[in-house]
N, C-alpha and C positions, 0 to 999 in steps of 0.2 A: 446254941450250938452252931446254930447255920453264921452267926457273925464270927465265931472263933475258924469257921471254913474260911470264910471270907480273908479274915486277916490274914491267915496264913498263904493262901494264898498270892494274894497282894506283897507281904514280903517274899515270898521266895520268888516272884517274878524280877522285884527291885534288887533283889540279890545277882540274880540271873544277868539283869541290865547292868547292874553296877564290876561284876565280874569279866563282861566282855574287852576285851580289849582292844583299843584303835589300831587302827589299819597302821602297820611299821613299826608300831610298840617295841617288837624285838631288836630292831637296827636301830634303834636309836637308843636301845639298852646300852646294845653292843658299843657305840659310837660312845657314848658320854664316857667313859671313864680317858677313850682313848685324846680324847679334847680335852680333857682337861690336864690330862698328861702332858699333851704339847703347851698348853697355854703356864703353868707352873713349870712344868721342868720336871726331870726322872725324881726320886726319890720320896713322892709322897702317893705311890698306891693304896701304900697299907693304911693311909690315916684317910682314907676317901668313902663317903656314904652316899648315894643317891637316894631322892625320892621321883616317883613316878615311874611312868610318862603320862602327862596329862593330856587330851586333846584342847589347842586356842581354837581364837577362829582362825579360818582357812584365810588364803591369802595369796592374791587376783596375780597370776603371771605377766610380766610387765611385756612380753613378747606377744602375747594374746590372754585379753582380757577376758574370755569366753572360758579359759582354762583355771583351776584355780589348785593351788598346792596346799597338803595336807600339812600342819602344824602340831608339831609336839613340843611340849616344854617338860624341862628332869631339873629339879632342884640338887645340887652337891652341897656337903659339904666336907671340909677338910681342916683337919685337926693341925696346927695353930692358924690357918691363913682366914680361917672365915668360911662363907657360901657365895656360889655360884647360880646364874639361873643360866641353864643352855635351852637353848631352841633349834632344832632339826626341820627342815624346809623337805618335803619330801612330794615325788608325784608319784601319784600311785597307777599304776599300768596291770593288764590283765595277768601279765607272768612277772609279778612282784612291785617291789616297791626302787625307787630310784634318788638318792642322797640330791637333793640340787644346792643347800644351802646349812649355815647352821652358824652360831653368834654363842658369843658368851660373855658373861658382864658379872661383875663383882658385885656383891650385894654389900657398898658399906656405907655408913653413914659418917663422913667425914667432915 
């Protein structure tokens, strides 16, 4: 009985970790559809799926290296062109979060 505590435990903490979300997760929700809107062109909302946000590693400010910006990456894809992987460059400040950067690249094997 006391290992079946245990387990249980032990998952719903991993659950708890696994369920948090990185810091800007919501703005770069918001941002991916709008990016990749621009980078296709109008007409394909309705065929667009993302996955994520995932946290990369962070990534050293080329202005001062002491600082470093928080990295998200959101898989798309888009019904007939393929997938996308976008990445959101963000620094994160006491009253929110601030867009610095973001890149998008075709995932194809040509």
């Amino acid at each position: 009985m006391k290992h079946l505590i245990c387990a249980l435990l032990l998952q719903s903490g991993c659950l708890s970790a696994r369920a948090a979300e990185p810091p800007c997760a919501a703005q770069a929700q918001e941002r991916a559809p709008q990016l990749l809107a621009f980078h296709l062109g109008k007409g394909f909302e309705e065929r667009m799926g993302f996955e994520g946000p995932r946290l990369k590693s962070p990534l050293r400010n080329p202005a001062n290296p002491k600082q470093t910006f928080t990295v998200l990456e959101i898989d798309a894809y888009v019904s007939p062109h393929g997938r996308y992987r976008m990445r959101f460059i963000f620094s994160v400040m006491p009253n929110g979060c601030s867009l610095m950067g973001e890149e998008i690249l075709e995932l194809a094997n040509r």
